[in-house]
N, C-alpha and C positions, 0 to 999 in steps of 0.2 A: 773465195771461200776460206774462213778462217775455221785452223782446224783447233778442237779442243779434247783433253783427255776426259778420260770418263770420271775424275773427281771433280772435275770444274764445272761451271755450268755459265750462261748466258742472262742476266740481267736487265728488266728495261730500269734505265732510271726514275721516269718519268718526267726527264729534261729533254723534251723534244724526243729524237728519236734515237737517242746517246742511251748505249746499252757498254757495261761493263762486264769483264771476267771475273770470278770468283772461284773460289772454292770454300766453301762450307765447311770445312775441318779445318782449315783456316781462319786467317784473320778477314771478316768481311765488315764494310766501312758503316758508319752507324748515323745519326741524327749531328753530330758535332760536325762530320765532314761539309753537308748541307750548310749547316750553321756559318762556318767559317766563310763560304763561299760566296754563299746571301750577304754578309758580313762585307767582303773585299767588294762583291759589287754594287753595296751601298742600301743595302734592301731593309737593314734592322737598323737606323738609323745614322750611321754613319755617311762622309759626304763620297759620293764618287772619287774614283782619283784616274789620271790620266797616265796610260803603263805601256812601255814597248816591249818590254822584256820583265818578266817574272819568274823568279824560279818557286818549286814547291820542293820543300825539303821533307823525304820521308814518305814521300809519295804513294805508299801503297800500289794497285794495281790501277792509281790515277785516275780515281773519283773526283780531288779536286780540281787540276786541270781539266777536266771534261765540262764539270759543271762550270768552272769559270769561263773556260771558252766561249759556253755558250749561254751565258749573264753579260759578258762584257765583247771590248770589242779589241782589247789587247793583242797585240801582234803576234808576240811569241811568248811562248809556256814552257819552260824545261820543268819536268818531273825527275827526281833524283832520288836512288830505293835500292837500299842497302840488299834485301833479300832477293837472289836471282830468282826465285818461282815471282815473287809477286812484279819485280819489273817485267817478265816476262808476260805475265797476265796484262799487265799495261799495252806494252807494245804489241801484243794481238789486239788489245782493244783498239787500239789506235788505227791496226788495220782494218778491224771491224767498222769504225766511226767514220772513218775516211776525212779526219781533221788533219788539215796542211797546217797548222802554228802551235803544234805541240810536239815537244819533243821529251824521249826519257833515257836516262843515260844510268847504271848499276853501278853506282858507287855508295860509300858512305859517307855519311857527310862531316864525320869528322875529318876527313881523308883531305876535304874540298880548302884548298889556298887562295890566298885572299887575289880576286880575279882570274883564276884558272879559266873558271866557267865564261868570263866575262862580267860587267856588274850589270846592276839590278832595280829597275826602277820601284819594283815589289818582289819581297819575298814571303811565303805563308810557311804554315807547318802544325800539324795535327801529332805532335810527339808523344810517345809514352808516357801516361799519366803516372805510372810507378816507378820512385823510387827503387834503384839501383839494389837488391837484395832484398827488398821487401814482399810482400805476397805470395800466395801461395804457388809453386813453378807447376805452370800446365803442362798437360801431358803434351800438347804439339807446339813445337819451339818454336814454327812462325807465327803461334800466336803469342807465347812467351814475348817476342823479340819485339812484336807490335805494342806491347801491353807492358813492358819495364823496360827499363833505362838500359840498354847494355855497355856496347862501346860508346855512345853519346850520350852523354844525360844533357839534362833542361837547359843548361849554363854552355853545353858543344854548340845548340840550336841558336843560340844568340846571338852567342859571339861567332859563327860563321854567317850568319844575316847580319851582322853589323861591319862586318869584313868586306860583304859583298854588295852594301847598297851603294847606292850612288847617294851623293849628300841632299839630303830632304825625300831620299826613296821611304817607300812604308815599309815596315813589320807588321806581318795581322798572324798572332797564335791563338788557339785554341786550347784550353786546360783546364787544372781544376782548381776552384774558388782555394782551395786548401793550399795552394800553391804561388798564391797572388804577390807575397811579398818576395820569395826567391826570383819570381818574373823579372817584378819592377827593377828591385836591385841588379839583376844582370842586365837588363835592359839599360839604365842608364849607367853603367859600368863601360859599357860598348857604347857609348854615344847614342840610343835610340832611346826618346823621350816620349812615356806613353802620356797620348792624345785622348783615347777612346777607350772606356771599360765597359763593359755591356755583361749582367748578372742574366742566367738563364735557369729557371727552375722548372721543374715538374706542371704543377700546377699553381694557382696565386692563392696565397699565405704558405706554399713550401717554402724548404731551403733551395739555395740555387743549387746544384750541381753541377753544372758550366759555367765556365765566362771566358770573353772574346776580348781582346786585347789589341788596339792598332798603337801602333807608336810610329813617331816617325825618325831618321837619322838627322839629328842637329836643329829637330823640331825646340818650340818653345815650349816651357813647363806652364802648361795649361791643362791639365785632365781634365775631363771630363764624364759623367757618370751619366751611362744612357739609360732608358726606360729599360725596367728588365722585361723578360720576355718570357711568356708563358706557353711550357709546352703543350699542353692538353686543357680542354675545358670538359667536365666531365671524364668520360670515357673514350672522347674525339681529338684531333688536333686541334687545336686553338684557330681561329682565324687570320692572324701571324704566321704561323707555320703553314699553315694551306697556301699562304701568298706567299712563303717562301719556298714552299714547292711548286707550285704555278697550277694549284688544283681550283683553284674558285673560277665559276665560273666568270 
């Protein structure tokens, strides 16, 4: 039995029977996380890729390891998460899930030296969309900390995934369209050449307000621009998102 305080609560995901911790005055994980995972394991059009080891940088209380575990068929998952509440939410869920190839370790990932961890077939990361000193400071600093840049900003997340792949390993980010040219140039600044952009909006003739980024290390300069992908049709999820929830029947 996995115990929980009385601000956290018990989540199904709707990934099989993979339930996560949260807490609600916190930072809890949103539609990007889904996105990125669907993303890595090849669902929004990008191709499969074959992965022993993957780490996820910034991990939260390890929504994305949960859901990729159980999209793909990868050996092992380190989840790595600056904030001791929210790793700690991880590692109960872990023991809630009863998954043996995931592992989460409380570090930051500025902190992480090139191979400490070991390398990396794939790495992912769902980083703070704000800029460093920008936006208005929430009254609860783990959701401050999830939500701007602190000690790492955009350009930490790169160049410690470019540190740590192995040569032709992937990069798969998730961020904000507003943000696409700092990406690219840190990206191939550290040797990872993006392959794969995928624009994600609201509904179709919105603006996008996502996009999904694969690059690979010592990949060839070939981008590519995928179909974008539409959240809602009406008032519903679109039938994209329903497949990448695993809701149709």
């Amino acid at each position: 039995m996995v115990s929980i305080s009385k601000q956290e609560r018990i989540d199904e995901t709707g990934f099989s029977d993979i339930k996560i911790i949260q807490n609600p005055k916190e930072f809890c994980y949103g539609i990007d996380a889904v996105l990125l995972s669907a993303f890595v394991a090849g669902e929004t059009g990008t191709k499969p890729i074959k992965c022993k080891r993957m780490m996820d940088m910034g991990t939260g209380t390890g929504i994305i390891p949960f859901i990729v575990s159980h999209k793909t068929d990868f050996e092992y998952i380190l989840g790595v998460e600056k904030q001791k509440t929210s790793w700690e939410r991880a590692q109960k869920g872990l023991d809630l899930n009863r998954i043996d190839n995931i592992e989460f370790i409380n570090k930051d990932i500025i902190d992480i030296r090139e191979g400490e961890l070991g390398m990396f077939d794939a790495i992912t990361c769902n980083p703070p969309y704000k800029k460093r000193g920008s936006g208005i400071r929430n009254d609860s600093e783990a959701k401050y900390i999830a939500r701007h840049e602190t000690s790492a900003e955009l350009g930490d997340f790169i160049r410690v995934a470019g540190d740590n792949l192995v040569f032709k390993g992937h990069f798969f980010m998730v961020h904000r369209p507003s943000r696409l040219s700092d990406i690219i140039y840190s990206m191939k600044n550290n040797e990872i050449e993006p392959l794969d952009l995928q624009f994600v909006a609201p509904r179709f003739g919105e603006k996008p307000n996502i996009l999904l980024i694969h690059g690979v290390k010592g990949g060839k300069n070939e981008l590519k621009v995928l179909n974008e992908l539409y959240v809602y049709e009406g008032d519903s999820y679109s039938e994209e998102i329903l497949n990448i929830y695993e809701r149709l029947d």
